[in-house]
Structures are given as structure tokens and as C-alpha cells.
N, C-alpha and C positions, 0 to 999 in steps of 0.2 A: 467570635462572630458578632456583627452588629444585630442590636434588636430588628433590625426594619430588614433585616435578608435573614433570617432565623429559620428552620425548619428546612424539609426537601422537596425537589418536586415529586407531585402529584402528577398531575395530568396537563401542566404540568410546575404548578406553583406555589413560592411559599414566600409570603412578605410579613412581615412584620404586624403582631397586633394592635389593631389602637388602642387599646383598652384594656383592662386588665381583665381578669379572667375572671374576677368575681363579677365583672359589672357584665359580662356576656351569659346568661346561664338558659340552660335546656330547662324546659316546662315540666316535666313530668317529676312531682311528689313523691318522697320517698317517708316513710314514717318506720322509728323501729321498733319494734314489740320486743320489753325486756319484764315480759311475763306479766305486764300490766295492760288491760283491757281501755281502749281509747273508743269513746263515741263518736262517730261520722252523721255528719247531717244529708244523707242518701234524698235526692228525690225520689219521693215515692206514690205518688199518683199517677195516676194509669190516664192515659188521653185517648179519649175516641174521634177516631177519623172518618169522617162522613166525608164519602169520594165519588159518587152519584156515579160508582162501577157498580156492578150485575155481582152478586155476593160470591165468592171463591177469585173474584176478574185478581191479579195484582200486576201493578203499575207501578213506575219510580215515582216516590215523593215528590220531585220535582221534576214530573212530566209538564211538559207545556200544553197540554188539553186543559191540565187542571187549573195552574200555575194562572190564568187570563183573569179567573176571577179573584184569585189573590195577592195577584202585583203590584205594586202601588206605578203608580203612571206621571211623571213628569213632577219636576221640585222633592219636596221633603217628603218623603211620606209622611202618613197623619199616622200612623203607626206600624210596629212590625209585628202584630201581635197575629195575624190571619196566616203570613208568611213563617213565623215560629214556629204555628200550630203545625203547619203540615210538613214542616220539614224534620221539628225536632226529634220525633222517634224513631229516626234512622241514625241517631247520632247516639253514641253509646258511650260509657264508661268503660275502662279495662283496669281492671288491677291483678297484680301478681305477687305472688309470695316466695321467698324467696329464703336463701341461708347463707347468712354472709361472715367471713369471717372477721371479727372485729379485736384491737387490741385488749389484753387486758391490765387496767395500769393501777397491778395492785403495789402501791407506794412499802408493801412491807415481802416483795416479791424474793424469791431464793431467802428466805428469814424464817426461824422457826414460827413467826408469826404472821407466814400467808395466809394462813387459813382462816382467821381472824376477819379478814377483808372480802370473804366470801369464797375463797374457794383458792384451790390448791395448786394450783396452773402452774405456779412460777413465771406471772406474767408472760407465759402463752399465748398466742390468738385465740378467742373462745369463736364456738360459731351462733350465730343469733339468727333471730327470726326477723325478718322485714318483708315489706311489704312498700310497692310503688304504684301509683296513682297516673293514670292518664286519660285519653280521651281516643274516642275512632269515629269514626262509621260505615254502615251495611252500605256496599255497591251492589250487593243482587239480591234477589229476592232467596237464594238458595245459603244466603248465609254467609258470604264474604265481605270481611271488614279490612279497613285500613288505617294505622296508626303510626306514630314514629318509630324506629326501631330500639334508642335510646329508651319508649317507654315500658317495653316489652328486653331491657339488655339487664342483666343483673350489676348490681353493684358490685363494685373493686375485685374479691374473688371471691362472688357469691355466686351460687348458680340459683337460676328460675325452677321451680316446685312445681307450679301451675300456674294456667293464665284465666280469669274470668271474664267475660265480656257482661253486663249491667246493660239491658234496654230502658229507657223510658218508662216506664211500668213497674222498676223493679227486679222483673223476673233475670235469672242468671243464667248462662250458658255458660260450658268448660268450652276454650278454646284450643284448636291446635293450630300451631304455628306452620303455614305453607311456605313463608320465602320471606326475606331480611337482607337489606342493602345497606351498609353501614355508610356510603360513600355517599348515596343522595339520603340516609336517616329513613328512609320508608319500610313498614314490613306489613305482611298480608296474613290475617287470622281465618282460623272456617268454623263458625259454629253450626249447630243442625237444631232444629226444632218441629212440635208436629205441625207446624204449618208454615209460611209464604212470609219473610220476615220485610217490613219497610224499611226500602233504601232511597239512596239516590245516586243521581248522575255528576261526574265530570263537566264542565265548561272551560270554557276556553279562555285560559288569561291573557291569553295574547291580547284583546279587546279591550284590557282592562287600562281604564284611566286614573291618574292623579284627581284625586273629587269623587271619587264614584263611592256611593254608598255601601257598605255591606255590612252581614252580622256573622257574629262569630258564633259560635257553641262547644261548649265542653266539660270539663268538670274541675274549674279553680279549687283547687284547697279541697279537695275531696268531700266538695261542700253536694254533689250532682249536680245535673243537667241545668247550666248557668248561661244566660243570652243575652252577649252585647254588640253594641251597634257602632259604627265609627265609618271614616274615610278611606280609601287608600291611599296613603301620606307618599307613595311612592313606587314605583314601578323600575325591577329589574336593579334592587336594591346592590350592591358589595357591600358586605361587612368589614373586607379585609381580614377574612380567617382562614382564607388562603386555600379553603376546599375546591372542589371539581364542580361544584355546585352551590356556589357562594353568589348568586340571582334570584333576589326573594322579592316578592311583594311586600311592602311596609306599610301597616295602621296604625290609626289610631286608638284601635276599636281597643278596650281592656283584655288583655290576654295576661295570663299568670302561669304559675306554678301548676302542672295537671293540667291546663288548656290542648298540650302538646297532642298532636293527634290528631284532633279537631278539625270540624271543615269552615273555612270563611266562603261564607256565600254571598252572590251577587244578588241583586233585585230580582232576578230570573229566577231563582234557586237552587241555583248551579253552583257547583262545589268549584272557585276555580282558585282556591289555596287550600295549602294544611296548615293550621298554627304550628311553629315549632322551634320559637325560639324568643326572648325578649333580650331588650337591652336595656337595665337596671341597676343604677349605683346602689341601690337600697333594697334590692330583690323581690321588689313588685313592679306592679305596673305604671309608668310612667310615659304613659302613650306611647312606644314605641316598640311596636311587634312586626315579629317577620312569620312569612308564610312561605310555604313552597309553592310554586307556581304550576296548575294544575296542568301547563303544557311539558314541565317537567314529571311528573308525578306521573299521571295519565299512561304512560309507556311504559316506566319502569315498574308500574305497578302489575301491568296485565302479562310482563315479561313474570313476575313475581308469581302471579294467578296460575299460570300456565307452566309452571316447574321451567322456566327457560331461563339461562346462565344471562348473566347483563354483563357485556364486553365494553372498557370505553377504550379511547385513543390515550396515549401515552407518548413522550416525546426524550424524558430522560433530562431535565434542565432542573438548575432552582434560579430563581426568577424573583426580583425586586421589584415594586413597585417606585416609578420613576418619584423622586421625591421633589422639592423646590430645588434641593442646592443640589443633587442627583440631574437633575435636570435643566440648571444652570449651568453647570458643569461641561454639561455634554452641548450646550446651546441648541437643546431640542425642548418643545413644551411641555410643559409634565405631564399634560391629559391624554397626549397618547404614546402607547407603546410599553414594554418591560423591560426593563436593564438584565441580563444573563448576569447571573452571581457565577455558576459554575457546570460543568456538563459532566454528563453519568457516561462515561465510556460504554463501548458497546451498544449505545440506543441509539436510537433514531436520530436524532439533533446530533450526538458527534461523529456520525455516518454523511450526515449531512453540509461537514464544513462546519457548524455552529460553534463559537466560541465564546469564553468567557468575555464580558464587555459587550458583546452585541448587544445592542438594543431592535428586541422583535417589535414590527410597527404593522405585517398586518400579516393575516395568517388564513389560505386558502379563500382569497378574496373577502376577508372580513376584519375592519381596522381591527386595533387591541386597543378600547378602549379600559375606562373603571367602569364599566357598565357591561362590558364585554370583555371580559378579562381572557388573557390565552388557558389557564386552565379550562374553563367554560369552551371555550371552541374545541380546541383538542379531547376533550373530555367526549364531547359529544362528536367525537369525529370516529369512524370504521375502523379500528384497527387494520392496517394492511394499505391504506388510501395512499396515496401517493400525493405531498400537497406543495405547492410556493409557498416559503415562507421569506417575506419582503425583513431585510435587517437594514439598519444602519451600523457600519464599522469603522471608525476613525473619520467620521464624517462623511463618508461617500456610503451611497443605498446600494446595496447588490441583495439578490433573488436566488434561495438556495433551495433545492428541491429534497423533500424528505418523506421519507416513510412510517406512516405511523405504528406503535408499536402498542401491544397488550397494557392494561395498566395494571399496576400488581394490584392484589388486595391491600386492604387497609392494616392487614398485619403485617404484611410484608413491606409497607411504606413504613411503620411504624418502626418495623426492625430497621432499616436505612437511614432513620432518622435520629440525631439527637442533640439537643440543646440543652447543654451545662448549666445556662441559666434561667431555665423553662423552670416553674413551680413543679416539686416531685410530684409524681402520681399521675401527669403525663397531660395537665389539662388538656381539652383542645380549643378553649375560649367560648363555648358554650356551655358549659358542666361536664362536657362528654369526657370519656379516658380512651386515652390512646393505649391499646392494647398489644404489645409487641409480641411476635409472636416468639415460643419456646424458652420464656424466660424462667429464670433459677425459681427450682421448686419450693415448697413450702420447708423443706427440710435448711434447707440455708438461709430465710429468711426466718424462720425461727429461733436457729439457732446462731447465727452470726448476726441478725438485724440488720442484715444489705436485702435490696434489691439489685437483679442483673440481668442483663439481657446480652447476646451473643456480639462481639464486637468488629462489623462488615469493614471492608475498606473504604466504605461512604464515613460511617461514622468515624474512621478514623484519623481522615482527616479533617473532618470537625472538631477533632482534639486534638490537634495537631502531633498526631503519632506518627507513621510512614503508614503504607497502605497495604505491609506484609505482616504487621503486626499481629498476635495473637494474643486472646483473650477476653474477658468478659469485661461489659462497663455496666457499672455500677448506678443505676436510676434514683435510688432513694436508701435515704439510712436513718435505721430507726433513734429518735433521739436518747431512747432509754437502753439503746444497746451499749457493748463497751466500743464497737467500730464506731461509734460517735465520739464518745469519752475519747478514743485514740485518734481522730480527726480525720478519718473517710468520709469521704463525702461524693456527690453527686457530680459524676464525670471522670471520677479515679477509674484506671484499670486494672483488672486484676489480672499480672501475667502468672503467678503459679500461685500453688497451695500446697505447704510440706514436701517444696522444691517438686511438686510435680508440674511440666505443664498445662494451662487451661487454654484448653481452642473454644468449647461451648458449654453452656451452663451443666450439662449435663456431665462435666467434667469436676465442676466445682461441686455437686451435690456426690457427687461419687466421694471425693475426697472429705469431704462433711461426714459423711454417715462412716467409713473408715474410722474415724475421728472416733466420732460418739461410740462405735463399737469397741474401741480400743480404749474406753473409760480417757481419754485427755480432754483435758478442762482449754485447752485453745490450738484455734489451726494459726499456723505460719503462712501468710499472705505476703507475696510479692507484688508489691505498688506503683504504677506509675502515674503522675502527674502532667498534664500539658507541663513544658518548659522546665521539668527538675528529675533527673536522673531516675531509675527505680530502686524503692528501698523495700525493706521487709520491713513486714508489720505483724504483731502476733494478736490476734482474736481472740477474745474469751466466749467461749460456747453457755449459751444462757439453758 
């Protein structure tokens, strides 16, 4: 599959990254503790807010009673330092600690002299202690904070311990986690304390222009409560990472590492972004941050507050974005519309006549632009809706009528999905990992060095198998395993193991631990490759 049609759809899209995956990365700091004690430069002064309220009154941070004498008013402001004071103890730190497991690459591993190297593993994954750094803030007085979900998700397969939430002042609250949306990155914490905590309010980015002033807050580099100022360089940004929710606000303002979470505020001091993402070839800041847009946020977050399930519209397609010679080709503009790579039987789009080749040009009365991507529409469209969707086909426009349908989770996209030639570990062009759901347990990947996950009839004809095929594909191989040494690799299937067959990982772990119970030093793996017959292949158990 070409880079520029890579991945499957969402809601319902997937194009091509521009970038690599380092130069895309999520904000939130992760530091590992390997028994050695590291100092943090914490803000630790306390700020007192004189709010000319009646003592017990409590009011949003950026109430607009207050907000009149602290706004600056037309041109530059002469500074944001009034505007800081009363916003910034609503904005908080959050760090969590966490157990992750990590390799261990003792170079004298299975040798009478492992031990030698620190310990006895036999190059085992050990599990360690970490800890990840981000940024929120209080939306009510009773304690509700908001951050990315990324900053609050454990590392590779670490699980979260505990979450802290850090006010301004220092003081710490244990937080419980209320609700987590992996698909717009948002999740809702509840801390309690004895009294009435400073927040603030949402505003409306819809208002929001190219030029418009704002400042950001957060916690860079787990330095604490850190305040920069900048532009908005852009409005209703695409990255092209092919998400359901790829419409960011973009600044100038310095945003880094641990910013994630954060609120960007307007002159008003109105929360109408979250920081939560940069684009850096060098993995700082190079003036170019995205934010989520707080007409996005705003809904999904009180859907989050309120224990309520967040439904989007789903359509079943994977979707290109129109390129120069894509859209040469076809003698249509490139800037609008999405070229159909391929449709998911059974959904909505192949219900609806839609075919591979289409080109969707506008969808429930609203063009497809790159500003306006079809995921973006469909995404935020009722599941159940009934909508026009305007195509061009061999040159002529016809009007197909479609229903929209559930969109799966993000595991269950994940499991649908796979690219051969995507970096292992599942990037998603931000730092994030794609987390597929049910994949082979710790038992095979410790002991064979594969990763695998269950292999659907979407992915399999992404590796050009038949779509009745069974078995496991394979995501990542450890390079100190002997399935490297024997040249498995990322995309291989696994149809059996000691001639039994594998339908689901849970197959493959079955026959693993067999293995290891019946003392044999390797399982027999049946192999297939896109394009080359299948062969057997014998593993050595580490």
C-alpha cells in the first residue's frame, strides 16, 4: 500500500503522514526512575487572589465581572502579567506514576554470566518505575479538572499506579480518573479538598482569528507553572494524521514537552484551546503548536463530567487525500474532495452504492474540504442520520443517500488496521500508540520475541492474503530475539504453531506455554509472507 492511502478508516479516514513520526510528538513528559532520585524545579509559591468577592463568594477565574479590569483593550497589550495572576491557579500540573515494563539487554543474557550484568532475567522484560508529566485545569469549583488523555495513559504496557493533580501553591490532591476519550485525547479527573478550588470557564473558539493574541500555561519540562504568549498562527488547522478530530487551532505561543493539557487562553480568559500536540524536527518548540479547539472539547468533555458514552458517526471507507497527480489524474482540483481507497462491507458507504474510486466532494451539505476533512463531518455526525453524500464517478456527480453507522473504538480501529510499513510499536504521528485490542500476551512475547495481534479480513487484505485466512500478524520483533536472527518480521502471518492452528492470539499463547511446560527449547511456526508461499519456521524460546 502506498504511504499517502496507509491506515483505515475512522470516521472515516486515513491519508498518508507528512512527517515522520518523530517530528509529530504529544507533549506530555515521561522521565524513568531506575532507583535514582532526580530533582524537579516545582513552582512553589503560593499567589493570593484579591477578587473584591464577599469571603466564602467563589466565582470562575475568568468570570467577566472580574476579567474588565484585567483585560488589556485594543493593540498589544503592555503586558500579561494581571491576566496570569488570575487565571493561573486554576491551571494545574498532573503527574502519574506508573510500572512499565522495559527490556532488559543484558549482552551476557542465557550465560553463566548474567548475573554479572545485574541480574538474572535472562534478558526478560523487567518492570520499572516511571513517571509522566503533564498539564490540566479546574473547570468547577468542586474539583473537576481537564487534561489530555495521552497525559494520564500509561506507557507501552505499563499500567497507571496513581494520578496527582499539583495546584499553584504546591499543595497535591490524589486524583480519580471520571471519563477518557482516546479519539478526541481528552479525559476528566475529580479531586476533593476542604474548600472551593479556582477554575475557569470554556469560550468559544469558533471567534477565534489568525492574529488573535493568546497565552498559554502549563508545565514544560516538569519545570511547573510556566506562561507564554504568542498568536494564533491558524485556525481549524489538518495535520494530516488522519484522526476524527484532526481541526486544531495552531500558535505560535512556545508549547513543549508537559504543556499537554493546558489551557490557551484568549484576551477574555477564556479557555478556547487545550495544548496538545507540537510539530518539531528537534523535539522542542519551534513555534508550531496545536491546540484543540474548545468548541470541540467543551461537549465531549461534559459528556465525560456526566458518565455519558460519546457516540460518533462512522461511514466504513479508507479515504485519500486528493494529491497533485491524484488529482490530475482525475481532472478535478486537489483542494477539494477525498479519493475512496476501499470500502468496509457491511457499513454504511457499501450500503450506500459507494465505491472504490469515488471521489466524496461534499457530504450532508457541507463541501470536503482540507480544512473540513470527511472524517471531521462524519465524525461529528448522529450515528443513525440519514445523509447526501455528493460523489464524482468516472467524471459524472451522482448523490448517494447513506446511513450513518456507530464508530468503533479506537481498539477496535486499531485491530482493523495494519501497515507493514508503519514504525513498530504502532506510532500514531504524535508519540501516541495505537493499542490493538486482544493482542498476544506477555507469555509469547517474552518468550518468542514477536508481537501479534488477531488477523481480521480488513487486515488481510492489506497483506494481500484472501479475506478467509486465519491467524495472527505479527506487529513487532524483538531484535535480540532468535525470530529476528530467523528473519520474522513485521507483517509475517502466523497460520499455526506445532502444526496446530492459530485463529487468535489466544491460540498462540496456548501453544507457547504447552511449549515451555513440556521443557522444548523451540515452537514450530507456520509462516506466511505477502507474495511467497508458507514455510515453517522453528523459534527458539528465550
Amino acid at each position: 500500500m502506498k504511504a499517502g492511502a496507509r491506515g483505515i478508516g475512522t470516521g472515516d479516514q486515513v491519508r498518508g503522514l507528512p512527517h515522520t513520526a518523530a517530528e509529530m510528538k504529544r507533549n506530555c513528559h515521561v522521565r524513568y526512575a531506575y532507583g535514582v532520585t532526580t530533582a524537579l524545579l516545582l513552582a512553589g509559591s503560593a499567589l493570593t487572589l484579591t477578587t473584591g468577592f464577599p469571603a466564602g463568594a467563589q466565582v470562575a477565574q475568568n468570570d467577566s465581572t472580574q476579567m474588565q479590569a484585567v483585560v488589556p483593550r485594543g493593540g498589544a497589550p503592555a503586558s500579561f502579567a494581571d491576566l496570569t495572576q488570575q487565571l493561573q491557579p486554576a491551571v494545574v500540573n498532573i503527574s502519574t506514576r506508573q510500572r512499565v515494563k522495559v527490556q532488559n539487554n543484558n549482552p551476557f543474557a542465557g550465560t553463566p554470566f548474567s548475573d554479572l550484568f545485574g541480574g538474572g532475567q535472562g534478558g526478560q522484560p523487567q518492570t520499572r518505575e516511571a513517571q509522566s508529566l503533564g498539564s490540566g485545569f479546574v473547570i468547577s469549583a468542586d474539583g473537576y479538572v481537564v487534561t489530555n488523555n495521552h497525559v494520564i495513559t500509561a506507557e507501552g504496557q505499563g499500567e497507571i499506579e496513581s494520578i496527582t493533580v499539583t495546584m499553584t501553591d504546591g499543595t497535591d490532591y490524589p486524583a480519580k480518573l471520571v471519563g477518557r476519550d482516546a479519539a478526541s485525547d481528552l479525559a476528566v479527573l475529580k479531586i476533593s479538598g476542604p474548600k472551593p478550588f479556582p477554575f475557569v470557564k470554556f469560550g468559544d473558539s469558533r471567534h477565534a482569528r489568525v492574529g488573535d493574541w493568546i497565552i498559554a500555561i502549563g508545565n514544560p519540562f516538569g519545570l511547573g507553572g510556566t506562561v507564554t504568549s504568542g498568536i494564533i498562527s491558524a485556525v481549524y488547522r489538518n495535520t494530516g494524521s488522519g484522526s476524527a478530530y484532526d481541526r486544531y487551532l495552531q500558535t505560535d505561543a512556545s508549547i513543549n514537552r508537559g504543556n499537554s493539557g493546558g489551557p490557551m487562553f484568549d484576551m477574555a480568559g477564556n479557555v478556547i484551546g487545550i495544548n496538545n500536540a507540537i510539530f518539531s524536527p528537534t523535539g522542542g518548540s519551534v513555534g508550531i503548536g496545536f491546540a484543540i479547539p474548545a468548541e470541540i472539547a467543551a461537549p465531549i468533555v461534559e459528556k465525560l463530567r456526566n458518565g455519558q458514552a460519546i457516540e460518533r458517526g462512522y461511514l466504513g471507507v479508507r479515504i485519500q487525500q486528493l494529491s497533485d497527480d491524484l488529482a490530475a489524474s482525475l481532472g478535478l482540483a486537489k483542494n477539494r474532495g477525498e479519493f475512496i481507497q476501499s470500502v468496509e462491507p457491511g457499513q454504511g458507504a457499501a450500503k450506500a452504492g459507494m465505491q472504490p474510486g469515488d471521489v466524496v466532494v461534499r457530504v450532508d451539505g457541507k463541501d470536503v474540504t482540507p480544512d473540513q476533512t470527511l472524517s471531521f463531518i462524519v465524525a461529528n455526525t448522529a450515528p443513525g442520520k440519514r445523509i447526501p453524500i455528493d460523489l464524482i464517478r468516472n467524471g459524472q456527480r451522482l448523490t448517494v443517500q447513506a446511513v450513518v453507522g456507530k464508530r468503533p473504538s479506537e481498539e477496535e480501529l486499531a485491530q482493523q488496521t495494519f501497515d507493514p510499513d508503519a514504525q513498530q510499536g504502532g506510532d500514531d504521528g504524535f508519540g501516541g500508540q495505537a493499542k490493538p485490542s486482544k493482542p498476544a500476551g506477555p507469555v509469547v512475547q517474552q518468550a518468542l520475541g514477536i508481537a501479534a495481534i488477531p488477523l481480521t479480513a480488513q487486515i488481510a487484505r492489506q497483506l494481500g492474503a484472501s479475506e478467509d485466512t486465519k491467524g495472527v500478524v505479527i506487529t513487532a520483533v524483538d531484535d535480540s530475539a532468535d525470530a529476528a536472527a530467523k528473519g520474522l518480521q513485521r507483517g509475517d502471518i502466523v497460520l499455526s504453531a506445532n502444526y496446530k492452528p492459530i485463529a487468535t492470539a489466544a491460540d498462540l499463547e496456548a501453544v507457547v506455554r504447552q511449549a515451555k511446560a513440556e521443557n522444548r527449547e523451540a515452537v514450530l511456526l507456520r509462516i506466511q509472507r505477502r507474495g511467497q508461499p508458507p514455510v515453517y519456521m522453528p523459534i527458539r524460546i528465550r
